[in-house]
PADOSE-164630 format. One record per residue (C-alpha): x, y, z; residue number from 1. Coordinates in steps of 0.25 Angstrom, whole numbers. Layout:
- east,north,up,dodren
- X,Y,Z,NUM
...
END
This chain:
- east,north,up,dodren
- -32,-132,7,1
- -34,-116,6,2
- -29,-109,18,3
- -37,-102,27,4
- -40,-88,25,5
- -35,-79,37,6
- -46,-71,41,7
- -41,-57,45,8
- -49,-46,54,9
- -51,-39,40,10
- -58,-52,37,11
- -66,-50,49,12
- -69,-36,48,13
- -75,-37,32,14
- -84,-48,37,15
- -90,-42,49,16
- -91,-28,42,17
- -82,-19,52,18
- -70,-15,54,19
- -56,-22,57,20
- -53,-13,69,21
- -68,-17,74,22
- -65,-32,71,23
- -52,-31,80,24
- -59,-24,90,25
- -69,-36,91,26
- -59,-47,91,27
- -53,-40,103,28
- -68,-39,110,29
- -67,-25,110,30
- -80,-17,115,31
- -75,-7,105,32
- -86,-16,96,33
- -98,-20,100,34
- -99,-34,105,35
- -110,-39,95,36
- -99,-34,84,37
- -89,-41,91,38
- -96,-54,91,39
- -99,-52,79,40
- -85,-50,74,41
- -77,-59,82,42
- -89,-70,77,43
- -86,-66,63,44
- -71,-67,65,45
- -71,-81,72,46
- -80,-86,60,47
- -71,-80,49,48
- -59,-86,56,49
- -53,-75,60,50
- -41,-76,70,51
- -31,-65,75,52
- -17,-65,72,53
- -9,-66,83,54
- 2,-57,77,55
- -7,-46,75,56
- -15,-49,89,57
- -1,-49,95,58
- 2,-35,88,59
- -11,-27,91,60
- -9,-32,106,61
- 3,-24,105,62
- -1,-14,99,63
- -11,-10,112,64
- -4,-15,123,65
- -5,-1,132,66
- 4,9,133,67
- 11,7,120,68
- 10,21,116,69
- 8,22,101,70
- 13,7,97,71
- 1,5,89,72
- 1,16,80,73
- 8,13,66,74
- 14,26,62,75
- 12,29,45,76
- 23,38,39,77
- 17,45,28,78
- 23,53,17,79
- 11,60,10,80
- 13,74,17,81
- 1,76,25,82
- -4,64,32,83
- -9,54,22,84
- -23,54,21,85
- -23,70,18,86
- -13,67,7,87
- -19,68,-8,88
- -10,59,-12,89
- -14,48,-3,90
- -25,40,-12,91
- -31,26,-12,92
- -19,19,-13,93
- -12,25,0,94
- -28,25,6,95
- -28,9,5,96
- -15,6,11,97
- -18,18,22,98
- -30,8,25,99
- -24,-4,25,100
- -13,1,34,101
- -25,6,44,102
- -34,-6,44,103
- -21,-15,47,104
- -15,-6,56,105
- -30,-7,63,106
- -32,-22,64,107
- -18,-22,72,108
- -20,-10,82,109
- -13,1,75,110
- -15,14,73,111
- -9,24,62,112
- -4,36,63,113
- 2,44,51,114
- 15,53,52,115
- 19,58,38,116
- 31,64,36,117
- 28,75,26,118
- 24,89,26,119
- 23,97,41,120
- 26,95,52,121
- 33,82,51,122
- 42,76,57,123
- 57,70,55,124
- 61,56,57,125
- 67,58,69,126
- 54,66,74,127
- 45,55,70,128
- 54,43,75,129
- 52,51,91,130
- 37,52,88,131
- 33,39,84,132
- 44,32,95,133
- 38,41,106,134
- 25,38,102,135
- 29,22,102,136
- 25,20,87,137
- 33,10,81,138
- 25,7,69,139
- 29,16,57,140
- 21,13,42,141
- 28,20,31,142
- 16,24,21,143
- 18,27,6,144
- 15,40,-1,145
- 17,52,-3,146
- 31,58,-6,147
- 39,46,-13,148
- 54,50,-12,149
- 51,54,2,150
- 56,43,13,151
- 51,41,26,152
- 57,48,40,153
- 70,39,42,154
- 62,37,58,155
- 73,29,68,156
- 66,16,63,157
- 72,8,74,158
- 59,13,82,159
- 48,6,71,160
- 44,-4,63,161
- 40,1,49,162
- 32,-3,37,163
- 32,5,25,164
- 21,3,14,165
- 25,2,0,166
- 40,7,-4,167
- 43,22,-1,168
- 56,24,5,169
- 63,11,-2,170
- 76,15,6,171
- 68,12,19,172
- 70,-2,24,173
- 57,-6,30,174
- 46,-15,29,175
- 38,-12,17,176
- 23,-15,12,177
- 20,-12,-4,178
- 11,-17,-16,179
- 18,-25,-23,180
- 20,-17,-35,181
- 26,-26,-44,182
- 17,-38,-42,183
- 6,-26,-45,184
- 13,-23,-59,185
- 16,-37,-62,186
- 0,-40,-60,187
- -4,-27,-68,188
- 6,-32,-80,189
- 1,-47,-78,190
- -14,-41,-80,191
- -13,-32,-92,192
- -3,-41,-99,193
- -18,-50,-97,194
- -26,-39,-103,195
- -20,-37,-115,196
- -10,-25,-113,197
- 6,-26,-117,198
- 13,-12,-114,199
- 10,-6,-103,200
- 17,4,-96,201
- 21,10,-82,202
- 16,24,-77,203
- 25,26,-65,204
- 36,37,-63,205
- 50,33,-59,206
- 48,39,-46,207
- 37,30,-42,208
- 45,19,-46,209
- 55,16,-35,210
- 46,19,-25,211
- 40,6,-28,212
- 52,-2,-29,213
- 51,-1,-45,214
- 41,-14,-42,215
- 32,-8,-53,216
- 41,-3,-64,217
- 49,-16,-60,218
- 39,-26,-63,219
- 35,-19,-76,220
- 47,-16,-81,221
- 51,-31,-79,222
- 37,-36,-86,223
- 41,-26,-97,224
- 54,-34,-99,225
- 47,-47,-103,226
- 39,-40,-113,227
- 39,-36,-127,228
- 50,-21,-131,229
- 34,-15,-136,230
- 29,-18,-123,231
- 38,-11,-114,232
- 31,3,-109,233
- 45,12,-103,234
- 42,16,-89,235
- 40,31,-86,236
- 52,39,-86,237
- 48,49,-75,238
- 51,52,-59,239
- 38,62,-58,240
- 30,57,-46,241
- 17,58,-50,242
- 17,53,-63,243
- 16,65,-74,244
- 3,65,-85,245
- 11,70,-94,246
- 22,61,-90,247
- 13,49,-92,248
- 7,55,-106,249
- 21,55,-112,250
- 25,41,-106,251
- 11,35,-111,252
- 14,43,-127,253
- 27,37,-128,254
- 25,23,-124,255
- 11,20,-127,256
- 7,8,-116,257
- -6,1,-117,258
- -8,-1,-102,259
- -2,8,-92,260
- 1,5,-77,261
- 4,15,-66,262
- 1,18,-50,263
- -5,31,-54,264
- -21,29,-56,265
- -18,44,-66,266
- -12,35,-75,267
- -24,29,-77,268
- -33,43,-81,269
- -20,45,-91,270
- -23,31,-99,271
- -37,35,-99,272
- -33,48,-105,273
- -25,43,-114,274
- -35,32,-119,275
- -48,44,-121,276
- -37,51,-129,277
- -31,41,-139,278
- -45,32,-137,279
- -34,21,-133,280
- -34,10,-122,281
- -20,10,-114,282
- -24,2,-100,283
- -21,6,-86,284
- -16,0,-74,285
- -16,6,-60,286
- -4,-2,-50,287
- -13,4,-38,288
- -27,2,-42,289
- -37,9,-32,290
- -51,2,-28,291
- -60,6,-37,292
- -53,11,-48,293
- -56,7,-63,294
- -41,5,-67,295
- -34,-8,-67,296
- -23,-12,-59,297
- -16,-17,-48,298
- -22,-16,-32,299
- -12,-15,-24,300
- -19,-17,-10,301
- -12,-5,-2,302
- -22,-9,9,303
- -15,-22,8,304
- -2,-15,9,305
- -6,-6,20,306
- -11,-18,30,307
- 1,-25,26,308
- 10,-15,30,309
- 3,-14,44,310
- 6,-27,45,311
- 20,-27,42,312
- 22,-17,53,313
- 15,-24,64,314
- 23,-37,60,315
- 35,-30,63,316
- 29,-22,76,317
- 24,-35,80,318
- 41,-41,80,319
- 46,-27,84,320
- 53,-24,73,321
- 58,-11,74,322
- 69,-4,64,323
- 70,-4,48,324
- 70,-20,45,325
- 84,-27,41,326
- 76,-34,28,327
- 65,-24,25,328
- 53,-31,20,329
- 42,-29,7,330
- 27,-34,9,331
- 22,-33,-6,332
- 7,-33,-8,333
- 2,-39,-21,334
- -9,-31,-29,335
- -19,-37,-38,336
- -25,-33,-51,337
- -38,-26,-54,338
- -44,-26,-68,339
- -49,-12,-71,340
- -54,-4,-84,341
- -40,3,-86,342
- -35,-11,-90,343
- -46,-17,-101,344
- -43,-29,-106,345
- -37,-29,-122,346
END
């Protein structure tokens, strides 16, 4: 017998064509919505099937109990200089999870607030532990981006409970949220093994590399293993962060791939210049395929990841768990393939 599908607020809010936040409101019987759209909504939602968690009603209770100062702001450290959204480096992958990170962080009473940690003024670890204790912030997210070698304040962590999306600063022991990078590589290989190509290769420097916990060169370089000496593409042999065209050029020359694979959608315009100039037909696949884009590859959900990291953190608000945990854990999100016409079939 097929279980039940639990119908979620999201749920609720795609078919009455609004807002979560306005869902939530009505649910509550809130006069911040009308009462024909609360009618409306909470008649939609007894008719879906939907029905509240009692964890999370339990939480956002918390959350606005009066006079609990600023309890239900999640504090994001950022890394990208200026604050996230003004950086240029800030594109569609860091955009999804940024979203999915608000929309979560709505549906359970919180409210963001953005303290990055480069550029001027900023403050020291010691300064920024004051501020958010005073303030009675106990939430703190550690976002992704932005300068790679470059940890994060060493705050008195004693104070908060902390997430961290994706794997910067691996010698920091907390809680972690990520795409699941390796299942992402072994579906790419799984995929073009089906439509006909036999050497690829990797397009990632060695700098990139250990910021994802090897997952990806890992899972490669164990497929290569199982495969054929003529098969076996070399990985690049460079540090330089981004990757170099002319880094790239020499790499391709010298090893001759017939699909390549990499993070970086660039690489993708370089096959193509390479295919207009020999009148050739090497594939392409991008790791972190972005909505609407012609390559093939592998969606890794970042809004996925962003909501799941929200709730990682309320869990461990919810059994007030403060302080770096004794047995950090991992939350891996699964990405799924996407044909696309980088990727034809041979």
């Amino acid at each position: 017998m097929p279980l039940e599908k639990n119908i979620r607020m999201k749920d609720v809010a795609l078919a009455a064509g609004c807002s979560t936040m306005t869902v939530s409101l009505a649910l509550r019987d809130s006069h911040e919505v009308s009462e024909e759209k609360r009618k409306q909504i909470q008649k939609l939602a007894e008719k879906m099937g939907y029905r509240p968690n009692p964890l999370v009603s339990s939480l956002i209770s918390y959350r606005r109990r009066p006079n609990r100062n600023d309890t239900n702001v999640v504090a994001i450290i950022t890394k990208f200089g200026p604050p996230a959204r003004q950086s240029p480096l800030f594109d569609e992958f860091y955009i999804n999870l940024w979203e999915g990170i608000e929309t979560r962080a709505q549906e359970l009473g919180f409210r963001l607030e953005e303290f990055p940690v480069l550029g001027k003024p900023t403050l020291s670890a010691q300064a920024l532990t004051r501020v958010l204790f005073t303030r009675g912030i106990r939430a703190v997210l550690l976002f992704p981006g932005g300068d790679l070698p470059l940890g994060y304040p060493h705050l008195d962590w004693t104070h908060f409970c902390a997430v961290a999306c994706a794997f910067h600063d691996p010698g920091l022991g907390v809680h972690r949220v990520a795409s699941d990078h390796a299942q992402a590589m072994a579906i790419a290989l799984e995929n073009i093994q089906k439509l006909g190509y036999s050497r690829p290769g990797l397009a990632m420097t060695t700098q990139l590399d250990p910021a994802l916990r090897y997952a990806i060169s890992g899972r490669f370089l164990s497929w290569q293993q199982g495969e054929s000496a003529t098969s076996r593409v070399p990985l690049i042999n460079d540090a330089n962060l981004p990757l170099k065209h002319s880094v790239f050029m020499q790499w391709y020359s010298e090893n001759q791939p017939d699909i390549v694979l990499g993070l970086d959608p660039r690489v993708g315009a370089w096959i193509d210049e390479i295919n207009r100039r020999h009148s050739s037909s090497v594939g392409f696949v991008h790791l972190s395929k972005k909505k609407n884009e012609p390559y093939a590859g592998v969606n890794l959900h970042t809004f996925d990841v962003g909501q799941a990291s929200i709730d990682a953190l309320a869990r461990e608000l919810y059994l007030n768990r403060y302080g770096l945990p004794p047995m950090p854990e991992t939350i891996l999100i699964a990405g799924t393939w996407e044909d696309g016409l980088s990727a034809p079939s041979r």
